[in-house]
PDB file of N, CA, C and O in Angstrom:
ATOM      1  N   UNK A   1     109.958  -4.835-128.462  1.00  0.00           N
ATOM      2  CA  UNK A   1     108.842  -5.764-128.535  1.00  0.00           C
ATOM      3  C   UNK A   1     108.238  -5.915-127.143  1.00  0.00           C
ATOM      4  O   UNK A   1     108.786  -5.993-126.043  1.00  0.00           O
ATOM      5  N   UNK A   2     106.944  -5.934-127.503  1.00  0.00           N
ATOM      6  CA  UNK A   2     106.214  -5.888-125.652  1.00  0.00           C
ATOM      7  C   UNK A   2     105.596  -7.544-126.122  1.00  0.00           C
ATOM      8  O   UNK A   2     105.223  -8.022-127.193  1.00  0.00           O
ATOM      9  N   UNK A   3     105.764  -8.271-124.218  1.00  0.00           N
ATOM     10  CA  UNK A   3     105.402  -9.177-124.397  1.00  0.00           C
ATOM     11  C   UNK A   3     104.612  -9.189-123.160  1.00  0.00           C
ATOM     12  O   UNK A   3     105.134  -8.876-122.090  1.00  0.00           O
ATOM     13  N   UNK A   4     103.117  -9.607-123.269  1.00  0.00           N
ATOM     14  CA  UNK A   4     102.278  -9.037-122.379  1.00  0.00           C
ATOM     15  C   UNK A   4     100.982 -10.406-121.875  1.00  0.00           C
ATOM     16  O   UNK A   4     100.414 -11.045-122.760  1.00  0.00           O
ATOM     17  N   UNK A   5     100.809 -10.560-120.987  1.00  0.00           N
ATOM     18  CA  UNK A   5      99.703 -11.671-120.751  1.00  0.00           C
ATOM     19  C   UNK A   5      98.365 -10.631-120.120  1.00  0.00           C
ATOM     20  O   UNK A   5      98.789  -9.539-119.741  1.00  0.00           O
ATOM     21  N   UNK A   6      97.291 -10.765-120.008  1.00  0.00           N
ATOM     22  CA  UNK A   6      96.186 -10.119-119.996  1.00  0.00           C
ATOM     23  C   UNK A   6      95.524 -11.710-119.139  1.00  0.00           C
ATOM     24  O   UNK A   6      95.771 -12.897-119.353  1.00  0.00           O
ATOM     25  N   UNK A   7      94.585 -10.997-118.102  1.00  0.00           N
ATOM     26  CA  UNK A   7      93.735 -11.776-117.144  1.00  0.00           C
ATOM     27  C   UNK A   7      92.584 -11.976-117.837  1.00  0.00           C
ATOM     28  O   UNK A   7      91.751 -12.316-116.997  1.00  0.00           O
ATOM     29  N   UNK A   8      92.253 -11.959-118.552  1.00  0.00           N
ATOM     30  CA  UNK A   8      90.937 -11.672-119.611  1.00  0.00           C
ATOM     31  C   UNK A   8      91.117 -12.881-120.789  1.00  0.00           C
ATOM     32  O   UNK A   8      92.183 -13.474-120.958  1.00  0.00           O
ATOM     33  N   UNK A   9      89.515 -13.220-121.809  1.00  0.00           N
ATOM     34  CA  UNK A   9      89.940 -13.320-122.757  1.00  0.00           C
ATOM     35  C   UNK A   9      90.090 -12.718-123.646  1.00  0.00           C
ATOM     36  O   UNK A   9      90.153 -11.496-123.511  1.00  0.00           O
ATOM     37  N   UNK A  10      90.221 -13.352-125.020  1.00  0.00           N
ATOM     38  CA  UNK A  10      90.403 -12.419-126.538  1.00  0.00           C
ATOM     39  C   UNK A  10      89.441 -11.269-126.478  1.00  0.00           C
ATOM     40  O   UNK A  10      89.732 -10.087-126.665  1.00  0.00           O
ATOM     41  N   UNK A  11      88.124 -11.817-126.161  1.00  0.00           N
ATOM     42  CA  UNK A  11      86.743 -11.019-125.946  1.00  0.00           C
ATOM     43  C   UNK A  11      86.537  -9.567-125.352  1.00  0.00           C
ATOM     44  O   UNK A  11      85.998  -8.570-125.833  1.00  0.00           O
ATOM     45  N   UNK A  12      87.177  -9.805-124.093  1.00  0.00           N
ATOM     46  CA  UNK A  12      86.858  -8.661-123.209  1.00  0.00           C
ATOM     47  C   UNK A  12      88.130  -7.456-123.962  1.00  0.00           C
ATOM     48  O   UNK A  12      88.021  -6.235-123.854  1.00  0.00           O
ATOM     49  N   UNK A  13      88.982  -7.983-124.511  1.00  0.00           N
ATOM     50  CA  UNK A  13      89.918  -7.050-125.219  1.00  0.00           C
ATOM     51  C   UNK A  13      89.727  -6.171-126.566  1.00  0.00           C
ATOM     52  O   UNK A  13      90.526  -5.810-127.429  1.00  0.00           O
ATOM     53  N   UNK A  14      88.375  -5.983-126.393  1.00  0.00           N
ATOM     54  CA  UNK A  14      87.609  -5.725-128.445  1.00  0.00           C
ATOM     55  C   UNK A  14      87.250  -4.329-127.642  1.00  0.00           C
ATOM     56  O   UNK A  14      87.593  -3.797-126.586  1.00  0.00           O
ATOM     57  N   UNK A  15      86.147  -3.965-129.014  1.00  0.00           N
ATOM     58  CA  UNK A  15      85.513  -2.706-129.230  1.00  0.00           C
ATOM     59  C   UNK A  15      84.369  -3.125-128.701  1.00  0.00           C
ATOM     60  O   UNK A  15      83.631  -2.291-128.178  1.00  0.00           O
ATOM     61  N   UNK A  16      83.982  -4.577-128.737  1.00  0.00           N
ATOM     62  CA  UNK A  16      82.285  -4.544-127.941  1.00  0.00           C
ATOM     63  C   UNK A  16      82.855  -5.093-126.642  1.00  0.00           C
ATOM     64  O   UNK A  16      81.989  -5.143-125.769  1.00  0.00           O
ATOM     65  N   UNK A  17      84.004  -5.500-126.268  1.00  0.00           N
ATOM     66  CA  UNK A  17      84.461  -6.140-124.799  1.00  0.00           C
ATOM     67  C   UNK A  17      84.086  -5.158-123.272  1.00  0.00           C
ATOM     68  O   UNK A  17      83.348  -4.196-123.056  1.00  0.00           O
ATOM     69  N   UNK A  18      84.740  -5.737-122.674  1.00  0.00           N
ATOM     70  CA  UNK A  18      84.481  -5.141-121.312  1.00  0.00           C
ATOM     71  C   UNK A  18      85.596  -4.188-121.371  1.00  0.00           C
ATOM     72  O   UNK A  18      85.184  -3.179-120.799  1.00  0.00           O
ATOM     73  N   UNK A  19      86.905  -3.980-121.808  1.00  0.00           N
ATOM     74  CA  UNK A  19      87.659  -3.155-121.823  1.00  0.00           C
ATOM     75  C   UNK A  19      87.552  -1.839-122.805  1.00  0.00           C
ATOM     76  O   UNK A  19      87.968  -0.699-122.596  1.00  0.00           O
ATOM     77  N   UNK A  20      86.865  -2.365-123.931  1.00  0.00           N
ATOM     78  CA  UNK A  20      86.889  -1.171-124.870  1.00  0.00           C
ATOM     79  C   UNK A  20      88.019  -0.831-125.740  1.00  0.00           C
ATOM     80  O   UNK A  20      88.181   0.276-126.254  1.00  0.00           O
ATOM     81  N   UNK A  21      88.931  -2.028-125.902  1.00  0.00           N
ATOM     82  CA  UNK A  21      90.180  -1.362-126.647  1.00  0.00           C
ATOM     83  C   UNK A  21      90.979  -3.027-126.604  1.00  0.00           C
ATOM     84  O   UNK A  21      90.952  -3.841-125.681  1.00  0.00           O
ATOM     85  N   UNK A  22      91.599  -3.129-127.831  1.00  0.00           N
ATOM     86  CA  UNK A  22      92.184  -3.527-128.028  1.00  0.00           C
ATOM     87  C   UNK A  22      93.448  -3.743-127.360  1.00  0.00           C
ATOM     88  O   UNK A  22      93.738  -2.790-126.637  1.00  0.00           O
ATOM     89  N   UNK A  23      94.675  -5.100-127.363  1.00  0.00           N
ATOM     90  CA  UNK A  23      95.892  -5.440-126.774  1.00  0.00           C
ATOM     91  C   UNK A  23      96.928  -3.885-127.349  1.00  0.00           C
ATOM     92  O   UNK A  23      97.659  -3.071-126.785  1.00  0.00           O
ATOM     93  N   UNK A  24      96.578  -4.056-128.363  1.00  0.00           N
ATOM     94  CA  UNK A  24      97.266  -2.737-129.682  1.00  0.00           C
ATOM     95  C   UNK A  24      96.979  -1.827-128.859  1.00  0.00           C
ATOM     96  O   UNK A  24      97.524  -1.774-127.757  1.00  0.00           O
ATOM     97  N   UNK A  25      96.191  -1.069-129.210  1.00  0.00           N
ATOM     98  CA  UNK A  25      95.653  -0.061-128.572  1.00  0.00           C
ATOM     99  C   UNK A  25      96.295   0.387-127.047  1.00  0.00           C
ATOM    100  O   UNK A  25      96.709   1.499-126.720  1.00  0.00           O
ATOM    101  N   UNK A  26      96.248  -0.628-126.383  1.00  0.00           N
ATOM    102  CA  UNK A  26      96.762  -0.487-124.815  1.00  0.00           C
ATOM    103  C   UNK A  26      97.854   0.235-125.254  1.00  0.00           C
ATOM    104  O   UNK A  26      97.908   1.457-125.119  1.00  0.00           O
ATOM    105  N   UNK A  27      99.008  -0.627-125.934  1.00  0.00           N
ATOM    106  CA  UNK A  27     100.334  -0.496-126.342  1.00  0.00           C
ATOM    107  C   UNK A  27     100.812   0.761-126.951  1.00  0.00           C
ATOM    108  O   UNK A  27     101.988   1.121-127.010  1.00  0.00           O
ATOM    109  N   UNK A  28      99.648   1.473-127.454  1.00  0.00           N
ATOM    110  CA  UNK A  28      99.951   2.636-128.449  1.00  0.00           C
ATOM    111  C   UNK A  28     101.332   3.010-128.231  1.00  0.00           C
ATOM    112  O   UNK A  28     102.375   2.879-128.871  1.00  0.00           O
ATOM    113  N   UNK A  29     100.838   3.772-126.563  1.00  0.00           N
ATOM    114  CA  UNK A  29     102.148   4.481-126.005  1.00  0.00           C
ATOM    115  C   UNK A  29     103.906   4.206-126.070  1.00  0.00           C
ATOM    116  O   UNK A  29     104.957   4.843-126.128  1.00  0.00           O
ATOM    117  N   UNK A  30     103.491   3.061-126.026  1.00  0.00           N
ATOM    118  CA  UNK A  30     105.102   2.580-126.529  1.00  0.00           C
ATOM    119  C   UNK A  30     105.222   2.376-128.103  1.00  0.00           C
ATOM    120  O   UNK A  30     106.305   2.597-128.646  1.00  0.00           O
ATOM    121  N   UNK A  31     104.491   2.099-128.590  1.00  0.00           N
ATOM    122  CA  UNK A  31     104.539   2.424-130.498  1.00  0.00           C
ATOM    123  C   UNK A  31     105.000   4.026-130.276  1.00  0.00           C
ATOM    124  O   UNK A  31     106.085   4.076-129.697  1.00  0.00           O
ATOM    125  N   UNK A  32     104.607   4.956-130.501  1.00  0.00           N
ATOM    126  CA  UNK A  32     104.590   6.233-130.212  1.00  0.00           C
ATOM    127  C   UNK A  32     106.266   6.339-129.342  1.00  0.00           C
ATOM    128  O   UNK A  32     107.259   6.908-129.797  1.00  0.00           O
ATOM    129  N   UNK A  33     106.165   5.613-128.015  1.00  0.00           N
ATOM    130  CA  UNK A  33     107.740   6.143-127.909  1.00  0.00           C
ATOM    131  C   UNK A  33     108.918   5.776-128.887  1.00  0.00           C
ATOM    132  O   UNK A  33     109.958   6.373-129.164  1.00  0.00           O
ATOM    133  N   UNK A  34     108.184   4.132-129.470  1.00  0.00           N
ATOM    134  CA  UNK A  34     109.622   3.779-130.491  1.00  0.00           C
ATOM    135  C   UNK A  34     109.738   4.560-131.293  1.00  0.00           C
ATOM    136  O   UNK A  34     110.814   5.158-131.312  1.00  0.00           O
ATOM    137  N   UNK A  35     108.774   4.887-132.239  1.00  0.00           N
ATOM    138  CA  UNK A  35     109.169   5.997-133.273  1.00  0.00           C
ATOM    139  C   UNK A  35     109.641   7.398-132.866  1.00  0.00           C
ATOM    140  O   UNK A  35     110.101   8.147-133.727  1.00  0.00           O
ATOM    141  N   UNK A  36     109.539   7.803-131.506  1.00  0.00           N
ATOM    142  CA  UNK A  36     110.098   9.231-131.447  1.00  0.00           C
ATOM    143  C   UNK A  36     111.336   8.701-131.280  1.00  0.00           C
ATOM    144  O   UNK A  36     112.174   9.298-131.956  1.00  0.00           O
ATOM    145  N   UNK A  37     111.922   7.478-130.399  1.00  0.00           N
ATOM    146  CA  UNK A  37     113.377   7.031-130.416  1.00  0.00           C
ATOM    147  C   UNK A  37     113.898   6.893-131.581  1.00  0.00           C
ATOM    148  O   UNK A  37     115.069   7.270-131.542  1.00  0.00           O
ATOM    149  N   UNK A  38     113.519   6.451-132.839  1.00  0.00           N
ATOM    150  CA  UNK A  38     113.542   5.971-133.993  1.00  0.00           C
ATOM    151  C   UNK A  38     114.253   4.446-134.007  1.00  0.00           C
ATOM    152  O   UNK A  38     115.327   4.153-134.531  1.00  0.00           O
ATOM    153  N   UNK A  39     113.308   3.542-133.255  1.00  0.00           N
ATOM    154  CA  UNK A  39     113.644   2.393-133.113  1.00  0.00           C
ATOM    155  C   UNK A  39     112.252   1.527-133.908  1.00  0.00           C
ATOM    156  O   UNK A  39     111.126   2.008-134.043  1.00  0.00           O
ATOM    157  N   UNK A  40     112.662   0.261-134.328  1.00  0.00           N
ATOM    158  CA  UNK A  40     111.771   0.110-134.879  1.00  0.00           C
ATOM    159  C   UNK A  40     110.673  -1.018-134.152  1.00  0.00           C
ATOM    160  O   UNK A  40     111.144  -2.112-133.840  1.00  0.00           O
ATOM    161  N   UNK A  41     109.365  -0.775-133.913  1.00  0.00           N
ATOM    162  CA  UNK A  41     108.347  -1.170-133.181  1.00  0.00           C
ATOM    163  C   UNK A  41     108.039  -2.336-133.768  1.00  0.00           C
ATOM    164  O   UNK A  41     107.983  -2.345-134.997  1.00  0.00           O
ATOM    165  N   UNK A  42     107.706  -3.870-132.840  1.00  0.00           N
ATOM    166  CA  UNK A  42     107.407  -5.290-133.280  1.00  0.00           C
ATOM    167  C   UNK A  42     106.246  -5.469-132.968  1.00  0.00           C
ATOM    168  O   UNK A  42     105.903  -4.753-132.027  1.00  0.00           O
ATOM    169  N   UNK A  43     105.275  -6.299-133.459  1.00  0.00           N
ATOM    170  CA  UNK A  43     104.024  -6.340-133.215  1.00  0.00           C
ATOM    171  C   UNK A  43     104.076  -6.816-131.586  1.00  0.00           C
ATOM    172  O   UNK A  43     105.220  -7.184-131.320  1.00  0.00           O
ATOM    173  N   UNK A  44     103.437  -6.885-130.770  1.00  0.00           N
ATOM    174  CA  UNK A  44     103.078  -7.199-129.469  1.00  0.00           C
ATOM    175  C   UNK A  44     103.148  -8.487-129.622  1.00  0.00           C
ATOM    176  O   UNK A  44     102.990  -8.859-130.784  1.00  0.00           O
ATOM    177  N   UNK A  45     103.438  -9.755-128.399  1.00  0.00           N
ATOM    178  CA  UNK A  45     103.449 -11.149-128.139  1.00  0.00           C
ATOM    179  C   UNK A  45     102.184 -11.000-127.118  1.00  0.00           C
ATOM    180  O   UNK A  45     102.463 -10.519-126.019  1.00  0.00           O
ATOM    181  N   UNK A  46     101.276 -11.241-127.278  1.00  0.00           N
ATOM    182  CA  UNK A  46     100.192 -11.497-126.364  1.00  0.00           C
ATOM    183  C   UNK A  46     100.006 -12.863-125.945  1.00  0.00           C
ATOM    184  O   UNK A  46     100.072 -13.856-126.669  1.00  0.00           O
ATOM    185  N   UNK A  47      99.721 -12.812-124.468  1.00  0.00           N
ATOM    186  CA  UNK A  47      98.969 -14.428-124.348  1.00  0.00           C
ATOM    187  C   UNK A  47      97.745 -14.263-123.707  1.00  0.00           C
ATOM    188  O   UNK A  47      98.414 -14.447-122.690  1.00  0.00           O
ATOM    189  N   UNK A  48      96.950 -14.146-123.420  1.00  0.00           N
ATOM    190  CA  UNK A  48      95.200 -14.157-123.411  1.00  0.00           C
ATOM    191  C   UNK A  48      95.421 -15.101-121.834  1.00  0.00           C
ATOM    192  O   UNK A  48      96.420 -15.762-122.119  1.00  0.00           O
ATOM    193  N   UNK A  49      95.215 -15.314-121.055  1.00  0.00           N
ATOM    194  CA  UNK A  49      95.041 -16.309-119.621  1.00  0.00           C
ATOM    195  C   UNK A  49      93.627 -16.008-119.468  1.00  0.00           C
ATOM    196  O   UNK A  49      93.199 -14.855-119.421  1.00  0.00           O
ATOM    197  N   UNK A  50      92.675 -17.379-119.365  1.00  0.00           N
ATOM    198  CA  UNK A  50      91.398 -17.182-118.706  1.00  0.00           C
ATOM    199  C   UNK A  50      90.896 -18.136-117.816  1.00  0.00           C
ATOM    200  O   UNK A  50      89.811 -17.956-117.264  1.00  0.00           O
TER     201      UNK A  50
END
């Protein structure tokens, strides 16, 4: 489980945001490593700080 705070808000974390991608999205890479480990992947704990 990734637990992650972001300098941004909800906003800048979208498809129309300033980042272009989603909290998910960031994370792919570790989705992707759990399943090659065959561990099983938890949704992300986000907290948004603005």
């Amino acid at each position: 489980m990734n637990v992650v705070t972001s300098g941004g808000s909800k906003d800048i974390y979208s498809p129309e945001g300033r980042n272009r991608y989603t909290i998910e999205e960031f994370l792919r890479p570790f989705e992707a490593t759990a399943y090659l480990c065959l561990m099983r992947y938890l949704p992300p704990f986000h907290l948004f700080i603005i």
